[in-house]
N, C-alpha and C positions, 0 to 999 in steps of 0.2 A: 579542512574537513575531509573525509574519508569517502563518503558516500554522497555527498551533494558538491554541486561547481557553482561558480560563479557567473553573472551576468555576464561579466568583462572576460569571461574565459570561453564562454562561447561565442562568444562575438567575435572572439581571434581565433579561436579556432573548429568554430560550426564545418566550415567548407574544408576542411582536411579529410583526406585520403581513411577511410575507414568509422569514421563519426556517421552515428546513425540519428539522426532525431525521431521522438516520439513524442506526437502530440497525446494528452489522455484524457482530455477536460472532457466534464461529463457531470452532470446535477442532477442529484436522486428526484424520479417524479415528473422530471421532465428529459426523457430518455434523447430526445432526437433535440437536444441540443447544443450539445457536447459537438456532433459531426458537423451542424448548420454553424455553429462558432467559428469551425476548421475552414471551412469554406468558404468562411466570409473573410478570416484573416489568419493566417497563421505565421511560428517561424519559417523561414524560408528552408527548402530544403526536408521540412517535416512532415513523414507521413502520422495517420492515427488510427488510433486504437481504441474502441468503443469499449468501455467496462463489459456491459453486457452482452455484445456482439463477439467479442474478443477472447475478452481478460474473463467470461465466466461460461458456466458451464446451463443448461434450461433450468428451472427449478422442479422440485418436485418434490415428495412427501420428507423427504431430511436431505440434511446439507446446507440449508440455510437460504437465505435469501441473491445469494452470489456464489453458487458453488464452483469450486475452481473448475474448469477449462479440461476438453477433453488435450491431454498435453502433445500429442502427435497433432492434431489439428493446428494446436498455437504456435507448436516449432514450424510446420510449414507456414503460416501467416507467416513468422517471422524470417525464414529462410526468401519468403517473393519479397521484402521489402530490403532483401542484402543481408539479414542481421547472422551472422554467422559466426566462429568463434573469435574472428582476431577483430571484429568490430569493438570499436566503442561505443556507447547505447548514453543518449543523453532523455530523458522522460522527463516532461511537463506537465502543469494542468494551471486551471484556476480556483483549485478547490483546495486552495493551503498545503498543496501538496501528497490528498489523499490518494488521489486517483495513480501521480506519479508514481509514488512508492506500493501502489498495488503492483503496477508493473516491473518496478522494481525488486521487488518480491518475489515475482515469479521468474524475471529471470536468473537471481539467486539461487531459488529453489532447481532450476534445471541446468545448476553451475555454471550460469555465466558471470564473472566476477567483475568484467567494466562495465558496469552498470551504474547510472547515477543520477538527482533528483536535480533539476534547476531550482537553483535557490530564489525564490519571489518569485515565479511560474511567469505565465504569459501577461498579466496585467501587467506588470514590472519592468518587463523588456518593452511594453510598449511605450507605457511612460518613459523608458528611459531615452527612447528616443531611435533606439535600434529597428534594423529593417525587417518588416511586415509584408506579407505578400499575398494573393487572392489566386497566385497561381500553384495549380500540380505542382508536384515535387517531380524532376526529371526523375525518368525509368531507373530503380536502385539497378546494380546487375545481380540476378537470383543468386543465391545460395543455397548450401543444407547445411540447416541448422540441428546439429544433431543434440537431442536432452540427453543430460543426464542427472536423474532426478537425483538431489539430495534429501532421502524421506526421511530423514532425523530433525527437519526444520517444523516439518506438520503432524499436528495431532487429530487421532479422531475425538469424536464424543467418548467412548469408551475410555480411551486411554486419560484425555480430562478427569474425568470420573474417577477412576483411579487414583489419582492424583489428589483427590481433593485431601486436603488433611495431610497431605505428605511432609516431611522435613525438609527442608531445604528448597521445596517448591512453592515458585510463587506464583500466583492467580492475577493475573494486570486486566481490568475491563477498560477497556479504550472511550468509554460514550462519556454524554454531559454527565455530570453529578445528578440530575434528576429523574436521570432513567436509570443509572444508578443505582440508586437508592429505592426504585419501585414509587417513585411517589407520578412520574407520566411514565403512556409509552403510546407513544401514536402510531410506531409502525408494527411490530409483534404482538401476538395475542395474551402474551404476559407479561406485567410490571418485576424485576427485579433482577437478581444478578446471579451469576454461580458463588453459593456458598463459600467462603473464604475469600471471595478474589476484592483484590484492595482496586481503588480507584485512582485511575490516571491518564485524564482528559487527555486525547489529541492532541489537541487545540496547544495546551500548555508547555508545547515541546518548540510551540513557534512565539517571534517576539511581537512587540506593538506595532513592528511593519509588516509582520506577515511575512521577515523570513525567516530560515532557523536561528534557534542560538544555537552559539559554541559547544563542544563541546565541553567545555569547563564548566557552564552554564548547564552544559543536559546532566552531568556527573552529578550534578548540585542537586538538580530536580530528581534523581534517582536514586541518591545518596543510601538510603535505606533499605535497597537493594542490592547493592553493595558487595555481601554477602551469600547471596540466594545462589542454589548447586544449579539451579532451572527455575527460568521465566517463561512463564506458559501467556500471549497474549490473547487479546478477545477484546470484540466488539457488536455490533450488531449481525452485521453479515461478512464480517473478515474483512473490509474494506480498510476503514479508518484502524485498525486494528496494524496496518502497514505502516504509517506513519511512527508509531509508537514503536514498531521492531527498527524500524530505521534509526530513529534515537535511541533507543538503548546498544544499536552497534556502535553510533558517533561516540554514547557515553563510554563505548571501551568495556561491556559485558557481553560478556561469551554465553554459552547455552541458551538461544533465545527463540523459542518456539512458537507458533501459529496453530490456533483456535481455527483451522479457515470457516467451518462453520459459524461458528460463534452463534452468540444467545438467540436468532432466528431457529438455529439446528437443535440449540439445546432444549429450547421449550417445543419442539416436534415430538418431543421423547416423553408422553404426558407422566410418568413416572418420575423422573430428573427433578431433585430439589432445586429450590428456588429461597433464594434469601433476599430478603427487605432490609433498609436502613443501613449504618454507618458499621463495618467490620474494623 
């Protein structure tokens, strides 16, 4: 795999000379859990990263519900915790991996390229039997972490927009099929999707244990994109919408772009169609 590691590879090589861990567990709705989790156990050696203390920016009338991170503020977080460019960057969580690959994401987007998702997150290491610890991570020693953003990877609303109807582009919504399809929506003020965009669940990109498949496996599930010049992702607030860029990189496609607003941003815009049912 390209962009996630394995249990047994951190485990040999967590304490190496430039591996950075990042814890990123974090549960929509109950915000201060994600840190109280960290506290109570984590891997050893890992500091963490709050989605919304962190990994987002306040919210406000558009942008969605996670709007990305003012990015000089997030490169010095990441410069006090060591993360600098010859580091390795290992990112966990317990939320199948969504929260990982938000961060994942974003250090992508500010070209860092060893970056990478632990495969079965924290419950996994625990079970497996590997060591857990209740204390601080010794003092990283500071860096500068200098961005440099790749803005070919993000779209706004506008430029979505645009898009819709285009050839060769394709519309991916990252949520259940039932939000989907407009038939709930318990967290946004509107039931439905952006016009064209075909559905393909998070969730679906991982196996009955909760860790990735293969990429042979994700090629399979992708299969029908194949084809497509540009993959434009989305989800509710760009979070789970990470997950889904992660695998169609394992799957081996190129041009693969971020909604980061996604459908909290798009139905901000009371204008912006909105489509119901199966495309």
């Amino acid at each position: 795999m390209q962009h996630i590691v394995s249990q047994e590879w951190l485990f040999e090589h967590g304490t190496d000379e430039h591996i950075v861990i990042v814890d990123c567990r974090f549960a929509l709705g109950h915000p201060h859990s994600g840190a109280e989790a960290y506290a109570a156990l984590h891997i050893p050696g890992a500091v963490y990263f709050d989605l919304e203390e962190d990994m987002s920016a306040a919210k406000s009338a558009h942008g969605g519900r996670h709007p990305l991170p003012d990015w000089e503020a997030f490169a010095a977080k990441l410069g006090k915790v060591g993360i600098g460019r010859d580091s390795t960057v290992i990112a966990y969580d317990d939320q199948g991996g969504a929260m990982a690959s938000r961060f994942w994401w974003m250090l992508r987007y500010l070209g860092h390229e060893k970056v990478y998702v632990l495969d079965g997150g924290f419950a996994r290491w625990k079970e497996s039997g590997y060591p857990v610890t209740d204390e601080p991570p010794a003092a990283h020693h500071e860096t500068t972490f200098t961005p440099k953003p790749q803005e070919h990877l993000v779209l706004s609303m506008e430029e979505v927009k645009e898009r819709i109807g285009r050839p060769g582009t394709v519309l991916i919504d990252s949520r259940e099929e039932r939000r989907y399809l407009g038939l709930e929506e318990a967290i946004d003020p509107v039931a439905g999707h952006i016009p064209g965009a075909k559905n393909y669940f998070w969730k679906d990109s991982l196996d009955d244990q909760g860790g990735w498949k293969d990429g042979a496996k994700l090629r399979e599930r992708f299969a029908a994109l194949q084809d497509a010049d540009e993959i434009v992702v989305y989800c509710g607030s760009g979070v789970t919408a990470c997950p889904n860029v992660l695998a169609l990189a394992e799957a081996g496609l190129p041009n693969v772009k971020l909604y980061a607003g996604s459908w909290s941003d798009w139905v901000s815009y009371k204008d912006n169609p909105v489509a119901t049912g199966k495309e």
